[in-house]
PDB file as gemmi writes it, atoms N, CA and C in Angstrom:
CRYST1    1.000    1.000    1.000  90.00  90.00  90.00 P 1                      
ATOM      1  N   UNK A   1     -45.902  53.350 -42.078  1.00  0.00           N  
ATOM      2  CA  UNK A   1     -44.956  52.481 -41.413  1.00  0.00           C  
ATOM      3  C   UNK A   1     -43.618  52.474 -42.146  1.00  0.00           C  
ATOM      4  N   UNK A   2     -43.720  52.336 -43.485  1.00  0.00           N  
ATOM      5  CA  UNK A   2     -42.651  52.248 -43.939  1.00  0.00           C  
ATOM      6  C   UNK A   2     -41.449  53.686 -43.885  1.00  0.00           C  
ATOM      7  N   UNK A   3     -42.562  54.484 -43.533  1.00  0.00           N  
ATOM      8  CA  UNK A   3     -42.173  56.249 -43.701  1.00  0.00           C  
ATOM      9  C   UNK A   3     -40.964  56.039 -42.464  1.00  0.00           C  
ATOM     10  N   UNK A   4     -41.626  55.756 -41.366  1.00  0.00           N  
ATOM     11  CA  UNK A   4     -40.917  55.606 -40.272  1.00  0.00           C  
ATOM     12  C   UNK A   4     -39.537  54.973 -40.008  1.00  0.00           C  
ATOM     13  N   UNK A   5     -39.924  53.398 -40.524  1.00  0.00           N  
ATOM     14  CA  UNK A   5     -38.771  52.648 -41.100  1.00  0.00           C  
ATOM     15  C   UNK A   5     -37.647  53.260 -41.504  1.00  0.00           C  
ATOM     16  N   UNK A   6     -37.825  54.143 -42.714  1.00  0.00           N  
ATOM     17  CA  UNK A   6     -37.152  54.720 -43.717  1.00  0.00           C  
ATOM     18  C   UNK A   6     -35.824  55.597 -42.540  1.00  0.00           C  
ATOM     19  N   UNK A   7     -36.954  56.840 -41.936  1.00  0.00           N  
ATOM     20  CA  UNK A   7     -36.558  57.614 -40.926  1.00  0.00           C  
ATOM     21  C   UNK A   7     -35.463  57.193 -39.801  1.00  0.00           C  
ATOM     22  N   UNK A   8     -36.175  56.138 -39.452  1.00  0.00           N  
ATOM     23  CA  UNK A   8     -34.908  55.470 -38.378  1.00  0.00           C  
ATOM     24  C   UNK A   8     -33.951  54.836 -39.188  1.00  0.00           C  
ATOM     25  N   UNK A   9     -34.252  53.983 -40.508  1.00  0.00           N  
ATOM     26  CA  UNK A   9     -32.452  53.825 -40.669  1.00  0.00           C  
ATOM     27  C   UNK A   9     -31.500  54.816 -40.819  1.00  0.00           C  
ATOM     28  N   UNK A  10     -32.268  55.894 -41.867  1.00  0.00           N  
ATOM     29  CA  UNK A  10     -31.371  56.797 -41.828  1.00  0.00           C  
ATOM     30  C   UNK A  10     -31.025  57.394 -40.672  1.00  0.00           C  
ATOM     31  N   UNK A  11     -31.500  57.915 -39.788  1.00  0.00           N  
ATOM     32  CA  UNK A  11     -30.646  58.466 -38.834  1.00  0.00           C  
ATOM     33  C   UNK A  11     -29.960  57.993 -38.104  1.00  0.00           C  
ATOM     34  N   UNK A  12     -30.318  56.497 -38.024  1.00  0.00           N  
ATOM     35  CA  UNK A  12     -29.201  55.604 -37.524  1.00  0.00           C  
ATOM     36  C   UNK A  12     -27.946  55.688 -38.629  1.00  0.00           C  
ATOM     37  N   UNK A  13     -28.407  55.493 -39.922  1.00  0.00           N  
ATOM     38  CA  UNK A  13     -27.294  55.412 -40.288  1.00  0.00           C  
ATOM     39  C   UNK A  13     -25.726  56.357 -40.713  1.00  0.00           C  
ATOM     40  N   UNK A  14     -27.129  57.853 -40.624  1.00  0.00           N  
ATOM     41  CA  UNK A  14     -26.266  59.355 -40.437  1.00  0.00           C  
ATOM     42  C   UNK A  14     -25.644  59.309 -38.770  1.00  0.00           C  
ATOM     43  N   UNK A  15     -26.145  58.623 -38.338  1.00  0.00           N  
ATOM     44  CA  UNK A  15     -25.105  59.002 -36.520  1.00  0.00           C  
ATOM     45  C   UNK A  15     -24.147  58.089 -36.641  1.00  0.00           C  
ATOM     46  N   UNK A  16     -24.328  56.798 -37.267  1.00  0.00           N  
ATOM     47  CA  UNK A  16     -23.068  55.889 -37.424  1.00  0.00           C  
ATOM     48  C   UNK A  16     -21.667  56.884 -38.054  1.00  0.00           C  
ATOM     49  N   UNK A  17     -21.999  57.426 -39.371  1.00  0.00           N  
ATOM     50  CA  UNK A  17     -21.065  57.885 -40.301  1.00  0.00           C  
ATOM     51  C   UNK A  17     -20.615  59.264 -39.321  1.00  0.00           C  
ATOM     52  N   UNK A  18     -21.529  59.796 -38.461  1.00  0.00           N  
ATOM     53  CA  UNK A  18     -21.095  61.273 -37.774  1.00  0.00           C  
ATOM     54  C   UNK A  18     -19.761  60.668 -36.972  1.00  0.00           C  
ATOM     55  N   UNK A  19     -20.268  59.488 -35.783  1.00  0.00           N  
ATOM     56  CA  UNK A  19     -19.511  59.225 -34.660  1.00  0.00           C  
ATOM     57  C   UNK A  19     -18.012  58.209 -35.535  1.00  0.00           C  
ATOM     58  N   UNK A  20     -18.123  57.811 -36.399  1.00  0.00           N  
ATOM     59  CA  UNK A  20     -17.073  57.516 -37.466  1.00  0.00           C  
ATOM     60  C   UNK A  20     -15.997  58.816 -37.695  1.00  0.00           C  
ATOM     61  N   UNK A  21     -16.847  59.377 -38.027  1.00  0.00           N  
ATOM     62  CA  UNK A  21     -16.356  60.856 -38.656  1.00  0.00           C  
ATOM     63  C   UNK A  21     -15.182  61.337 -36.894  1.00  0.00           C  
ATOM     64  N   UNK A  22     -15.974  61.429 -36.252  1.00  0.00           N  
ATOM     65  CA  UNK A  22     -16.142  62.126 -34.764  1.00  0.00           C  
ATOM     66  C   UNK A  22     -14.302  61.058 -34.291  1.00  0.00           C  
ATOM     67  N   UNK A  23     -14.205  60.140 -35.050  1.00  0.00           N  
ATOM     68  CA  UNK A  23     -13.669  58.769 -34.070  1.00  0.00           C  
ATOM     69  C   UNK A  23     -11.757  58.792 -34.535  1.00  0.00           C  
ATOM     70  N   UNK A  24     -12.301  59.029 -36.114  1.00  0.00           N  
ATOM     71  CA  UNK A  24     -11.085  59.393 -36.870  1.00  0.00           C  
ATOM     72  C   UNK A  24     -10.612  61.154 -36.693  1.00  0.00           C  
ATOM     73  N   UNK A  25     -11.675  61.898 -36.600  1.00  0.00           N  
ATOM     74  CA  UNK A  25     -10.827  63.070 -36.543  1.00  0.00           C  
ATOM     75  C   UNK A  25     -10.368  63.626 -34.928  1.00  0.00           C  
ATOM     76  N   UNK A  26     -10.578  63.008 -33.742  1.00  0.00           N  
ATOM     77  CA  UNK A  26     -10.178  62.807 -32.613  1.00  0.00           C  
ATOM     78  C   UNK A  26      -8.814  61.739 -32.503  1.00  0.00           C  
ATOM     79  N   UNK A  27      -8.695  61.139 -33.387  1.00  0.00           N  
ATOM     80  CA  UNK A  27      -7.583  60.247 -33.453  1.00  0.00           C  
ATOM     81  C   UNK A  27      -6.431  60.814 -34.086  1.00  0.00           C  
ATOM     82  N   UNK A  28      -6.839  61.656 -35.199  1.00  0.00           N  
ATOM     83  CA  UNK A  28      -5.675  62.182 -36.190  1.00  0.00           C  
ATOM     84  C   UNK A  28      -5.541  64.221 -35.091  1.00  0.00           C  
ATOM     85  N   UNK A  29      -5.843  64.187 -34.135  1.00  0.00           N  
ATOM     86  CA  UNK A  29      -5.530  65.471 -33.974  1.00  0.00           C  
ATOM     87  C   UNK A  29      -4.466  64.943 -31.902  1.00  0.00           C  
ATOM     88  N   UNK A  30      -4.939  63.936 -32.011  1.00  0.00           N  
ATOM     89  CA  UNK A  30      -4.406  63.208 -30.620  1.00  0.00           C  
ATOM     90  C   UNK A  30      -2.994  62.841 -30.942  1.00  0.00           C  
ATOM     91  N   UNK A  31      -2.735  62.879 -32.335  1.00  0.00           N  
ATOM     92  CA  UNK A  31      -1.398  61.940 -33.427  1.00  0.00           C  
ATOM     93  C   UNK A  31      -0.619  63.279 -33.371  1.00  0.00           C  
ATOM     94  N   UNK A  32      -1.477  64.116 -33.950  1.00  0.00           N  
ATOM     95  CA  UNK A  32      -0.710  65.625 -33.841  1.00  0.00           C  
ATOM     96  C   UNK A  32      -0.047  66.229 -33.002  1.00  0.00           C  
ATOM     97  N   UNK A  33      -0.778  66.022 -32.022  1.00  0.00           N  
ATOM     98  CA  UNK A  33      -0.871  66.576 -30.471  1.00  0.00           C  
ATOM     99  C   UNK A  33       0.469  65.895 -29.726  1.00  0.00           C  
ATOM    100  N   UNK A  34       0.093  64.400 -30.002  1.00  0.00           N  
ATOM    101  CA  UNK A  34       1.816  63.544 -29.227  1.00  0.00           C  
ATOM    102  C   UNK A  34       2.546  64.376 -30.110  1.00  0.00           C  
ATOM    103  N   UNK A  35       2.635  64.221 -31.707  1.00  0.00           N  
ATOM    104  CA  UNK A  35       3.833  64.437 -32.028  1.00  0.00           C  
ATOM    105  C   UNK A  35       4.316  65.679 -31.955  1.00  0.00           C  
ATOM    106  N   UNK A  36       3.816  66.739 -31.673  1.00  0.00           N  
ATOM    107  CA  UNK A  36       4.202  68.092 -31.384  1.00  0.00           C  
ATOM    108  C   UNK A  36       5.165  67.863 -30.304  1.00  0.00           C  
ATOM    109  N   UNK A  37       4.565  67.456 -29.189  1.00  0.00           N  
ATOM    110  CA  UNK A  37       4.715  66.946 -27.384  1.00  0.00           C  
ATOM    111  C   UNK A  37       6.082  65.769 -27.394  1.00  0.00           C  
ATOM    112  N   UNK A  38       6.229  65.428 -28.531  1.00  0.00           N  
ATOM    113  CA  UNK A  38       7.505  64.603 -28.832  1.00  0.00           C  
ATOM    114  C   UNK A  38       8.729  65.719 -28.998  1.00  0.00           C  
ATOM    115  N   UNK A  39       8.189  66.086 -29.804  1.00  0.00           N  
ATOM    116  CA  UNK A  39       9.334  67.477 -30.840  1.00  0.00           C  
ATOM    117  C   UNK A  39      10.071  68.554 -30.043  1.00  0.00           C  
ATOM    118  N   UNK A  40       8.824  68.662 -29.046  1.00  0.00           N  
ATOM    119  CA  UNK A  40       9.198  69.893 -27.908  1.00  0.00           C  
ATOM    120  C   UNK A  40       9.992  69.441 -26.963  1.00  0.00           C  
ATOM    121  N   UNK A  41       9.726  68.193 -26.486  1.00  0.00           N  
ATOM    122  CA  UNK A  41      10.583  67.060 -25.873  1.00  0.00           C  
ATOM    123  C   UNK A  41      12.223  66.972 -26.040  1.00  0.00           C  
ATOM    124  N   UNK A  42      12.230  66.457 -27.057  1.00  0.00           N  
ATOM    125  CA  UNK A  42      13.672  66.217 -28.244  1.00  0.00           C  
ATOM    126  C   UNK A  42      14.333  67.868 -28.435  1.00  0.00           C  
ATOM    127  N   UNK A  43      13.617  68.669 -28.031  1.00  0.00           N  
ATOM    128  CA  UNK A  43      14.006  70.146 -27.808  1.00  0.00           C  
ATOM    129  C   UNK A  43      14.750  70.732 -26.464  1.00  0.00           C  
ATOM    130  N   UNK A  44      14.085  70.473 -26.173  1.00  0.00           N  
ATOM    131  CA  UNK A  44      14.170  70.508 -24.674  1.00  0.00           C  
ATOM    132  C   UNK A  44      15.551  69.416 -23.684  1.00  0.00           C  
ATOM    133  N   UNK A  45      16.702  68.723 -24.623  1.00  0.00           N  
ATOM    134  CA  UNK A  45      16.941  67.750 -24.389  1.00  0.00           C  
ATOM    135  C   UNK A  45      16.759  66.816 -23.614  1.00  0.00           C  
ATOM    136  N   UNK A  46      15.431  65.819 -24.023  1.00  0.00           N  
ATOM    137  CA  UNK A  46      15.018  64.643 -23.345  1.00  0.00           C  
ATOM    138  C   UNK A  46      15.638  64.110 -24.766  1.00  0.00           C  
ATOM    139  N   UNK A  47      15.654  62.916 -24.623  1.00  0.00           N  
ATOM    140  CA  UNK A  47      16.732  61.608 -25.825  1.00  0.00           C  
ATOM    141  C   UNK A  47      15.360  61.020 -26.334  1.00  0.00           C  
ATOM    142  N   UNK A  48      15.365  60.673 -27.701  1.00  0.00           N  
ATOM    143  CA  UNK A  48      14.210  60.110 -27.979  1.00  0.00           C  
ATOM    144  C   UNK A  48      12.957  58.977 -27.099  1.00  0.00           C  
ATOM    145  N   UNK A  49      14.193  58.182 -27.020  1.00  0.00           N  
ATOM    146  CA  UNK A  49      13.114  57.265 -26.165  1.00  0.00           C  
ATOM    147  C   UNK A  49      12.721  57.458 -24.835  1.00  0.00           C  
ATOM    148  N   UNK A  50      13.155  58.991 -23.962  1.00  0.00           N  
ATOM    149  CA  UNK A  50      12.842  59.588 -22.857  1.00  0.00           C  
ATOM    150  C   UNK A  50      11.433  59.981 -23.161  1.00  0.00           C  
ATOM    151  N   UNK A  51      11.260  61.051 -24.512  1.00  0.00           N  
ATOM    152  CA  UNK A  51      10.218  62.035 -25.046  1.00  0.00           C  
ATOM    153  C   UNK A  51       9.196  61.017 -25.277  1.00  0.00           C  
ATOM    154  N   UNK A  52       8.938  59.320 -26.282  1.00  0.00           N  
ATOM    155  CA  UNK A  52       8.212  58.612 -26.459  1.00  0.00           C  
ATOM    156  C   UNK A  52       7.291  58.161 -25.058  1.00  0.00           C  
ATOM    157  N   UNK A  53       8.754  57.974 -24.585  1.00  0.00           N  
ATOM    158  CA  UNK A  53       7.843  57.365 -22.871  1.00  0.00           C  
ATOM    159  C   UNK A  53       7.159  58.423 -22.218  1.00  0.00           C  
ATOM    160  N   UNK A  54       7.755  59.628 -22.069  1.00  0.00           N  
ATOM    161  CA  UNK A  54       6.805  60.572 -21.082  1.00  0.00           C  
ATOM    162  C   UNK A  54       5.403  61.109 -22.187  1.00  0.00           C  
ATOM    163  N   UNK A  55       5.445  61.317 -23.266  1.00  0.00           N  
ATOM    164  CA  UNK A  55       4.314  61.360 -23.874  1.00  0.00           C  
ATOM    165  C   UNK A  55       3.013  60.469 -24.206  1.00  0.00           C  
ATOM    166  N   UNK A  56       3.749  59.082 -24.118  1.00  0.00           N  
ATOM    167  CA  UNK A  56       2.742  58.196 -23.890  1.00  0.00           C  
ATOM    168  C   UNK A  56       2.208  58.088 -22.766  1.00  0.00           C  
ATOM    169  N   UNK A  57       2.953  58.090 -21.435  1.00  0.00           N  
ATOM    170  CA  UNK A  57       2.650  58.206 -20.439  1.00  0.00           C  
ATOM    171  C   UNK A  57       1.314  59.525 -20.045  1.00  0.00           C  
ATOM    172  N   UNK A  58       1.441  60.804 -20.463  1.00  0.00           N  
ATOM    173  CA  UNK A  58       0.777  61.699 -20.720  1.00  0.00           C  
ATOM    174  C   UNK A  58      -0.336  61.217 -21.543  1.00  0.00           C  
ATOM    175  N   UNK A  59      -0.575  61.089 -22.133  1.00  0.00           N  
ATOM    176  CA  UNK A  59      -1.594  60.502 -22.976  1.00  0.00           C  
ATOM    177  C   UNK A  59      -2.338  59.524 -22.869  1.00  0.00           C  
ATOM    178  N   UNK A  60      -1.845  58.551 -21.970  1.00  0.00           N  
ATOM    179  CA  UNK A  60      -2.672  57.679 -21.221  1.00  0.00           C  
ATOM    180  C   UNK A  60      -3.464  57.655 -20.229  1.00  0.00           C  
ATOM    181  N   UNK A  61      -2.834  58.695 -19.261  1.00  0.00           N  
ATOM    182  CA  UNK A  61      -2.990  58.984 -17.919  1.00  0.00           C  
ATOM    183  C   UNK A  61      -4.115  59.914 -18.429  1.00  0.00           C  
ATOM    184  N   UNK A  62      -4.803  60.440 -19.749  1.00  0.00           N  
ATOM    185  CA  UNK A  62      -5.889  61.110 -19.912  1.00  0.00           C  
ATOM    186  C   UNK A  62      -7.330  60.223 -19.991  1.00  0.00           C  
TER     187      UNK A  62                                                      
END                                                                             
């Protein structure tokens, strides 16, 4: 019983730390992703706060 015990916390507690893992590195590549989509923006002459709005807008609408 206790074997079992043992078994399920851990893998509960290895899927917690995965989907953690999973939560932050989907967040820091989404950060990347606007700010590229900003840059190309501000390139392209859209005015900063044109490029903020249509990228958020983009990014939401996902």
């Amino acid at each position: 019983m206790k074997t079992i015990l043992t078994l399920g916390v851990g893998f509960w507690l290895g899927r917690q730390l995965y989907i953690n893992y999973d939560k932050r590195t989907a967040l820091r590549k989404e950060a990347q992703l606007k700010a590229r989509l900003q840059q190309f923006l501000e390139q392209n002459d859209f005015s900063k706060t044109d490029s903020k709005k249509h990228s958020n807008t983009i990014f939401r609408s996902n």
